[in-house]
C-alpha positions as CSV (number, residue, x, y, z in Angstrom):
1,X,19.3,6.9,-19.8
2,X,18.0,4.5,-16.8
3,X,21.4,3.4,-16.1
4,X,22.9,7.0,-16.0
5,X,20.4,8.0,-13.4
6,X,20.8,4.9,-11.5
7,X,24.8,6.0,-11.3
8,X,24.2,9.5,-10.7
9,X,22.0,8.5,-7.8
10,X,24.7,5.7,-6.9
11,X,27.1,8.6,-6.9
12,X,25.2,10.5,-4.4
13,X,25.0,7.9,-1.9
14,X,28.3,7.3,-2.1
15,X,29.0,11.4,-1.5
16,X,26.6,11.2,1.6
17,X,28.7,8.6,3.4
18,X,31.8,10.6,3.4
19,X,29.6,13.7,4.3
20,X,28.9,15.2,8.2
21,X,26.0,14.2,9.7
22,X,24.8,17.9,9.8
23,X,24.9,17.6,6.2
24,X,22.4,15.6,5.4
25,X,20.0,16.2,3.0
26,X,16.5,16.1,5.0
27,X,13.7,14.1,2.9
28,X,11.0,15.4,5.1
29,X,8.9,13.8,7.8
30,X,5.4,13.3,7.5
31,X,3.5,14.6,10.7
32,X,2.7,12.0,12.5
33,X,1.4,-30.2,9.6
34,X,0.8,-30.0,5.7
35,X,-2.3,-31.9,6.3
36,X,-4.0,-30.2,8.1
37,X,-5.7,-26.8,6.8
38,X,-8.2,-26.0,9.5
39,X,-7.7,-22.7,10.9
40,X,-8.3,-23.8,14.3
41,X,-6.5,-27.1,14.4
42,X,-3.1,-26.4,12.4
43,X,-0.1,-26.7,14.2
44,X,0.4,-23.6,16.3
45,X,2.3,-22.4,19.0
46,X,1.9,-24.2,22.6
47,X,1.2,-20.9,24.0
48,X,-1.2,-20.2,21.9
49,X,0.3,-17.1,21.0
50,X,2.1,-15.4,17.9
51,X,5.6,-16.5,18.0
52,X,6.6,-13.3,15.6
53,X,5.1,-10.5,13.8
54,X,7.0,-9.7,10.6
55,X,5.8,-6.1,8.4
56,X,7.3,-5.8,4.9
57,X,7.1,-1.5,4.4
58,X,9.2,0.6,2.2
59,X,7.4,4.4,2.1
60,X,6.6,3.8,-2.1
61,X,4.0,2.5,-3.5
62,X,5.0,-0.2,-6.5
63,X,8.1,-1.1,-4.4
64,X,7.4,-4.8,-4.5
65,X,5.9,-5.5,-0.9
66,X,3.2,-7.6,-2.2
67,X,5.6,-9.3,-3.9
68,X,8.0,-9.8,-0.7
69,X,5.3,-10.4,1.9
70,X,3.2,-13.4,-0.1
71,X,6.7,-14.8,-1.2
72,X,7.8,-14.5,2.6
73,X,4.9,-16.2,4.1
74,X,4.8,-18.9,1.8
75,X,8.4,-19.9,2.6
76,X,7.6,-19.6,5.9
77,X,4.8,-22.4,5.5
78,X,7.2,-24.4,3.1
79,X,9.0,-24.9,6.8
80,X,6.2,-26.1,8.4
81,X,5.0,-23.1,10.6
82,X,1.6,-21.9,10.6
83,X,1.3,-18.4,8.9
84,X,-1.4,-15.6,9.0
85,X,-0.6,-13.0,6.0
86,X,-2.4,-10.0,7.0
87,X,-3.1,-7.3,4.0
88,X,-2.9,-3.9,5.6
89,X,-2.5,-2.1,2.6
90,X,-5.8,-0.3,3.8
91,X,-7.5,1.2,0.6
92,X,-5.3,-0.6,-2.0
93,X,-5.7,-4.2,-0.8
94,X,-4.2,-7.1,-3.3
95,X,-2.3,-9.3,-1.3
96,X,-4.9,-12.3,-2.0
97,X,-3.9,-11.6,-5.5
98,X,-0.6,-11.9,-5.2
99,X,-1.3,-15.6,-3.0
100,X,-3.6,-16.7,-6.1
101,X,-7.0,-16.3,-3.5
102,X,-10.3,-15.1,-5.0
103,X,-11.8,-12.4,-3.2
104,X,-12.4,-13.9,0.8
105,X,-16.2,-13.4,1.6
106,X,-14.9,-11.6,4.9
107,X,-12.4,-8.6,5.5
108,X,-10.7,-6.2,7.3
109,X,-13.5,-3.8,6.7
110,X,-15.8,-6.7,8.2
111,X,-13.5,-6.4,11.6
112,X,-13.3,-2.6,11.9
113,X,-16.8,-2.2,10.9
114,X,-18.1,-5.0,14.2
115,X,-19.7,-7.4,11.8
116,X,-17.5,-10.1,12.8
117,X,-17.2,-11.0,16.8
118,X,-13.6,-11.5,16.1
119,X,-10.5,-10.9,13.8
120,X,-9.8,-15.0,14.0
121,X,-13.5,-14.8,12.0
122,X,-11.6,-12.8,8.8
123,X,-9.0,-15.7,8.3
124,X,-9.4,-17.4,5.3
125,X,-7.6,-20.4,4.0
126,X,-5.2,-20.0,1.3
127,X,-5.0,-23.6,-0.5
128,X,-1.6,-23.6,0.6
129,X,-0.5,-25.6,3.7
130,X,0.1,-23.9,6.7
131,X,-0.9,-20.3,5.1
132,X,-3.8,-18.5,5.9
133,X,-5.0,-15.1,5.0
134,X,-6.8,-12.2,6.1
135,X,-7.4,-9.9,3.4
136,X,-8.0,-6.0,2.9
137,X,-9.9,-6.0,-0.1
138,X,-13.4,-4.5,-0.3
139,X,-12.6,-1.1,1.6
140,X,-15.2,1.2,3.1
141,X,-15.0,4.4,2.3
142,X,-12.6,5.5,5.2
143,X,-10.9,2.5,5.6
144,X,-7.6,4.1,5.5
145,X,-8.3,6.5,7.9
146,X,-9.1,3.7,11.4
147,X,-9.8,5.2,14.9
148,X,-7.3,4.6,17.2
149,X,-9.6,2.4,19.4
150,X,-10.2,0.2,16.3
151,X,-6.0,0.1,15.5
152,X,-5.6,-1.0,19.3
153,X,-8.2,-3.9,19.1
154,X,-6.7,-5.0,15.6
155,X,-3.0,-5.4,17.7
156,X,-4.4,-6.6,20.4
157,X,-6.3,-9.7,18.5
158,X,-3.7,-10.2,16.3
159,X,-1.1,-10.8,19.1
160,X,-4.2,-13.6,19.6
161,X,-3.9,-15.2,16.8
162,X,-3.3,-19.4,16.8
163,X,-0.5,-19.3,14.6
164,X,3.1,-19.4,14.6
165,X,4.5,-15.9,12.6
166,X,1.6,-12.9,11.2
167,X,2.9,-11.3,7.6
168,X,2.0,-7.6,7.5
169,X,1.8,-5.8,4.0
170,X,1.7,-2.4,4.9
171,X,0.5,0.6,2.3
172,X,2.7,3.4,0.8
173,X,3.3,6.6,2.5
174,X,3.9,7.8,5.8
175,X,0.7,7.7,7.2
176,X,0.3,6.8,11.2
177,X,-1.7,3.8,11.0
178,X,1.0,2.6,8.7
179,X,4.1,3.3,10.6
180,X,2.6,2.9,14.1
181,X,1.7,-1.3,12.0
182,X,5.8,-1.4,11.0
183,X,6.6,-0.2,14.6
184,X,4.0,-3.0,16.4
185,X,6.1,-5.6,14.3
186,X,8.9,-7.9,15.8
187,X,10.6,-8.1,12.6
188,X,10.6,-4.6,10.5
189,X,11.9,-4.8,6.6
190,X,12.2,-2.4,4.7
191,X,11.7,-2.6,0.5
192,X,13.7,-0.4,-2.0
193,X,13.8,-0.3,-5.4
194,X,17.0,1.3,-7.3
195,X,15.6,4.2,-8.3
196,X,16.1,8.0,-7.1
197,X,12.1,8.0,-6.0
198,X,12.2,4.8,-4.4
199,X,15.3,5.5,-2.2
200,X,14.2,8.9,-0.9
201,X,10.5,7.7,0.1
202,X,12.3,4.9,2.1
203,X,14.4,7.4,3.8
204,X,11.6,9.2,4.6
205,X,9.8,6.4,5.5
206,X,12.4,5.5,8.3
207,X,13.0,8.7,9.2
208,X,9.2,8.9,10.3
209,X,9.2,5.6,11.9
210,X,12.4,6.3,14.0
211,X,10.9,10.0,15.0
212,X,7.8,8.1,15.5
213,X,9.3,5.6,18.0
214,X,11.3,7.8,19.8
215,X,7.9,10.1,20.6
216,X,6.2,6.9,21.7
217,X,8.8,6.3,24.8
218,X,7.7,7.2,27.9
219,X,11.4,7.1,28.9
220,X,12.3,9.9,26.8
221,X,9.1,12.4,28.0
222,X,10.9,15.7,29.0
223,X,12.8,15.5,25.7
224,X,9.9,15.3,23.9
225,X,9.9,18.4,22.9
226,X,13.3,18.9,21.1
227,X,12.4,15.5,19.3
228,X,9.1,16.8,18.0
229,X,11.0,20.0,17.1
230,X,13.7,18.2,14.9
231,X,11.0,17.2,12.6
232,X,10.8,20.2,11.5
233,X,13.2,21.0,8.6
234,X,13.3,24.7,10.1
235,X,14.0,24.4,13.7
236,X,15.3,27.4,15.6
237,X,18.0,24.8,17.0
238,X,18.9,24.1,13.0
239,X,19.0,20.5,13.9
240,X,19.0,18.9,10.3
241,X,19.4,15.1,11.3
242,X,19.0,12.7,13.9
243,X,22.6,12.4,14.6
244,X,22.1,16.0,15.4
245,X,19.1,15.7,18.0
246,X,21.5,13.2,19.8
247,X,23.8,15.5,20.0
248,X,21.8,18.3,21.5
249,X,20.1,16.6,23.9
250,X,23.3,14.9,25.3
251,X,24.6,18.1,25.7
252,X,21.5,19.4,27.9
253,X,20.4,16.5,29.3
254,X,23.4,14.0,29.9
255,X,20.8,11.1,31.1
256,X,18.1,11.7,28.8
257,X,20.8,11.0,25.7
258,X,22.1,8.4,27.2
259,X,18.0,6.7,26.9
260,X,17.9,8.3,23.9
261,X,21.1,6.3,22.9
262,X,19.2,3.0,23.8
263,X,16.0,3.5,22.0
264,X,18.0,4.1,19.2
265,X,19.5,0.7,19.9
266,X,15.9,-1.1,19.7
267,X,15.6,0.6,16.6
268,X,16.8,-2.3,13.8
269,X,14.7,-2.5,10.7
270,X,16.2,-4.9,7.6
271,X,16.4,-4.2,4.0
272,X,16.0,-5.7,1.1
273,X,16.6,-4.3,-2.7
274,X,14.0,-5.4,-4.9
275,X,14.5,-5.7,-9.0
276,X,18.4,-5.5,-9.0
277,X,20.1,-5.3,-12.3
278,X,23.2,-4.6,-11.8
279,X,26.0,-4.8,-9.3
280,X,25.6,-0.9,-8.7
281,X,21.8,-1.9,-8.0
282,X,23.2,-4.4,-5.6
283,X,25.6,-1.8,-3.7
284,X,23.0,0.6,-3.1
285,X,21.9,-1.4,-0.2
286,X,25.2,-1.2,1.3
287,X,25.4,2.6,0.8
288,X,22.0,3.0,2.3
289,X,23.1,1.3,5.3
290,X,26.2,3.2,5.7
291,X,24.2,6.3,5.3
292,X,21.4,5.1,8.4
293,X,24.3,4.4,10.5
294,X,25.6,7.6,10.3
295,X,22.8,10.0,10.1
296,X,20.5,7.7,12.5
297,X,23.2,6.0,14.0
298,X,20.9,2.6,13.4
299,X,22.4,-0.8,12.7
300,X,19.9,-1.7,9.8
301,X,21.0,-4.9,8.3
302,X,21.2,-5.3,4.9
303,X,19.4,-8.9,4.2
304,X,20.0,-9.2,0.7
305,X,19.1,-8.1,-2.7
306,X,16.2,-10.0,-5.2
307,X,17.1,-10.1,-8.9
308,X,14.5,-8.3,-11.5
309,X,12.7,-11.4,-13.0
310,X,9.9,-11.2,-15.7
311,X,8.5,-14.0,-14.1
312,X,7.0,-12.0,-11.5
313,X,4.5,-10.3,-13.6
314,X,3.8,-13.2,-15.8
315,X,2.6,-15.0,-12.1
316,X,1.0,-11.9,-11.5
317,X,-1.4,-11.8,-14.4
318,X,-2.2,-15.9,-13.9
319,X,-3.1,-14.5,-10.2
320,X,-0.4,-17.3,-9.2
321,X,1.7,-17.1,-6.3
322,X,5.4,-16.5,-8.1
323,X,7.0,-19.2,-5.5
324,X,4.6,-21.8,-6.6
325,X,4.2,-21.3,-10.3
326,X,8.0,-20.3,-11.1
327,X,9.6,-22.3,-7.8
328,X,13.2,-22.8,-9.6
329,X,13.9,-19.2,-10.4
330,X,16.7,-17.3,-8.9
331,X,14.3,-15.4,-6.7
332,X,12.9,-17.9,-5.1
333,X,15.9,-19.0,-3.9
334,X,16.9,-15.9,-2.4
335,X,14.0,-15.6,-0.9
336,X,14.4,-19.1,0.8
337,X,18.1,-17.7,2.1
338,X,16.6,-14.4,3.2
339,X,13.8,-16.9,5.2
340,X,16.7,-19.2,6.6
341,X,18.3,-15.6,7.7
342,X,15.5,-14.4,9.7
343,X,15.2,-17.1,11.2
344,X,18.3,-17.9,12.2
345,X,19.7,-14.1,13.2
346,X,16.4,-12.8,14.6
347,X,14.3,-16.2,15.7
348,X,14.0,-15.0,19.0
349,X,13.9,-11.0,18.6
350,X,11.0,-9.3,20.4
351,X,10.5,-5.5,19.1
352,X,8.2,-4.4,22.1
353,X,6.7,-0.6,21.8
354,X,8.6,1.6,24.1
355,X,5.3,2.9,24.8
356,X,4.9,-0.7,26.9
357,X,8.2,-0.8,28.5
């Protein structure tokens, strides 16, 4: 019965690619050195600065981006950079977990809550070299729901940080605080399970960052309007896609599609299937980025796929890290070559806000 579904879904990807853009089915948008382990001392940038800022998101909750973002950051200290994994999974917190760290004395909630000077004063040491944390866990009540004054010092500080590359693990959903997070990022990836749920909440997912982004540029003001209209399913202009929005505003306003056109550009988030079984598993990343090129007319890069391995959960329930207790299983590996990718493709990729251009 799973496998049906799986090709049924399969099957409908593969209908949307050869479909119009006008077509689309809209998903809805959601309004809007190894030695050293001292904090302070590690190796760290010259500039003192964070070299990159990479946010594993996906829309779904059970998605794997626990998973991907402690596995991520760990490979990234296996190379010898300095690494800050940051658990922004704000009200559902378990990324220390998922590195095999007890519960840190200091938090998030600590930060946004003033009762540490600084966010540098959350990072706790992981036990593995060159990785550091700063957890979520131990919410307030309203932790999820952050001021935008407190979200703007957060960025701000963790731009600060003395380390080489920050790990975001964003929450599920749609929400603001995690979309505006993913759009802050340098590096944007995206996880996907392949499963009917799973696909369609990373569509929507993407489809609220992109509309989010393109709000966010001062560059594209007098449009706003039309782009805030397109996010509603039921638009008088019966614009049902983005591909659609381009198309209108290029048609009234020559030079604002033409910016439009080049936010788009900036727009590049990666992929990654999570739990593939089969080779249709596999594909569906290549269908979902034929189906974002079209309808978005992004160029999302499909980074790779990560096998489903029962050693995850047995990891999970010794609260070990997967790449240290398991480190000659397949998905390991991959995530070693999806590392090596990043770093050699998009090294030097800056995503700056269009609301700072």
């Amino acid at each position: 019965m799973e496998e049906t579904t799986r090709q049924i879904w399969k099957k409908r990807l593969s209908d949307l690619e050869t479909l119009p853009p006008s077509s689309m089915p809209d998903a809805g948008v959601a309004a809007i050195p190894e030695q050293n382990y001292s904090y302070n001392t590690a190796k760290a940038p010259d500039s003192g600065r964070v070299r990159q800022i990479w946010a594993v998101g996906g829309g779904k909750g059970g998605v794997g981006k626990s998973l991907v973002a402690s596995c991520l950051a760990i490979s990234l200290a296996r190379f010898g950079h300095k690494v800050v994994a940051i658990d922004l999974d704000l009200g559902g917190a378990n990324l220390h977990t998922t590195l095999g760290v007890e519960l840190p004395k200091q938090t998030l909630s600590d930060f946004f809550a003033q009762r540490v000077a600084k966010l540098e004063d959350c990072v706790t040491f992981t036990g593995i070299p060159n990785l550091f944390l700063i957890s979520g866990a131990q919410d307030s009540v309203g932790i999820t729901n952050i001021r935008p004054s407190q979200k703007s010092s957060f960025l701000d500080e963790m731009r600060r940080l003395d380390t080489d590359y920050v790990l975001l693990d964003l929450g599920a959903g749609t929400y603001f605080n995690t979309v505006d997070f993913f759009l802050f990022s340098d590096i944007g990836l995206v996880t996907v399970l392949p499963e009917p749920t799973s696909i369609e909440n990373s569509y929507r997912f993407i489809k609220t960052s992109y509309y989010r982004f393109l709000l966010s540029s001062p560059n594209l003001a007098e449009v706003r309007p039309l782009i805030e209209m397109a996010m509603d399913p039921k638009n008088p202009l019966k614009i049902k896609s983005p591909a659609d929005l381009l198309k209108e505003i290029s048609k009234t306003n020559p030079s604002a599609g033409m910016e439009l056109k080049k936010q788009i550009e900036r727009f590049r988030p990666l992929l990654i299937v999570n739990q593939a079984r089969t080779q249709s598993d596999i594909e569906i990343g290549h269908s979902i980025r034929t189906v974002c090129k079209k309808y978005f007319g992004i160029d999302m890069e499909y980074l790779g796929y990560l096998d489903y391995d029962s050693y995850v959960w047995q990891a999970v329930r010794k609260k070990r890290p997967l790449m240290l207790e398991f480190p000659n299983s397949r998905l390991v590996s991959a995530i070693g070559q999806m590392t090596q990718t990043i770093l050699k493709k998009f090294g030097s990729q800056k995503f700056v806000s269009p609301a700072k251009n």
